[in-house]
N, C-alpha and C positions, 0 to 999 in steps of 0.2 A: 504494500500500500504506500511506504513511504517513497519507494523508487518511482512508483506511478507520480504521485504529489511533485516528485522532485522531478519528473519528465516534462510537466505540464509548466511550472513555474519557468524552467530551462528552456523552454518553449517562448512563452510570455517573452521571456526577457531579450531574446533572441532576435524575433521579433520587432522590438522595441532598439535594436541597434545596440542594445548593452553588449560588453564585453566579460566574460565571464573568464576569471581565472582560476585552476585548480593549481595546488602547492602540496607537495607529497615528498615526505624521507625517509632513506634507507639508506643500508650500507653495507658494502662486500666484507664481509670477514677476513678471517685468515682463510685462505684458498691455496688445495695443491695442484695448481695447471700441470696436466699433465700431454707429454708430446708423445710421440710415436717414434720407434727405434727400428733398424735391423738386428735381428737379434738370432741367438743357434736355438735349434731345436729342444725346444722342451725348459726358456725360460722365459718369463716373463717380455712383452712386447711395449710397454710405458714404464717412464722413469720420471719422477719429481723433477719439476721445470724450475721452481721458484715459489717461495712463500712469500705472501707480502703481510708485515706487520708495520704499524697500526693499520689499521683496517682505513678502508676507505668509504667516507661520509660523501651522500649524495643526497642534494637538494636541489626539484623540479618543480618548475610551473610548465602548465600548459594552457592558453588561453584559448578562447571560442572560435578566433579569427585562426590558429594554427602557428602562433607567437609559444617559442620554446626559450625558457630561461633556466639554466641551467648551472649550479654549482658542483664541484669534487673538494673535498677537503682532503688531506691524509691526515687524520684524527679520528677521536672520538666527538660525535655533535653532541651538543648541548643547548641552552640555551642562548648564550652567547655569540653560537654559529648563526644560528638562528635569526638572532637579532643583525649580526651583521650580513647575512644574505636581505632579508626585509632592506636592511636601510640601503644596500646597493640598487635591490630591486625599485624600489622608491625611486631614486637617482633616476634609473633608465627610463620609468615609464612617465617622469616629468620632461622629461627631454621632449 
């Protein structure tokens, strides 16, 4: 019921030439990429490419018109990121 409510208002507003932005975080942990080898018969065929620590912080917007804003941090996010992604984004979209 709420996704309907929230299609209709998304509609509405659409409509009306608003611009709608969505802002969403996440972030890669520690990851073991792994590559492809030649290798003899009867051992393993992947070998550990690289770990990355600290993990890496990602913060996205996506707007209505198809406007992608986009941050990587190499941290942990917090509030702080946060706030400074906000005040960058701010910047850009007074421009």
């Amino acid at each position: 019921m709420l996704r309907q409510q929230f299609a209709l208002r998304f509609i509405d507003l659409i409509a009306q030439n608003k611009v709608v932005l969505n802002i969403d975080e996440t972030w890669l942990g520690m990851s073991d990429f792994r590559r492809r080898k030649w290798r003899a018969h009867g051992t393993t065929n992947s070998v550990a490419k690289m770990m990355m620590q600290p993990r890496i912080s990602m913060i996205a917007g996506l707007d209505s018109i198809g406007n992608v804003y986009l941050s990587l941090v190499q941290s942990n996010s917090n509030n702080k990121v946060m706030e400074v992604f906000f005040q960058q984004l701010v910047k850009k979209l007074d421009k």
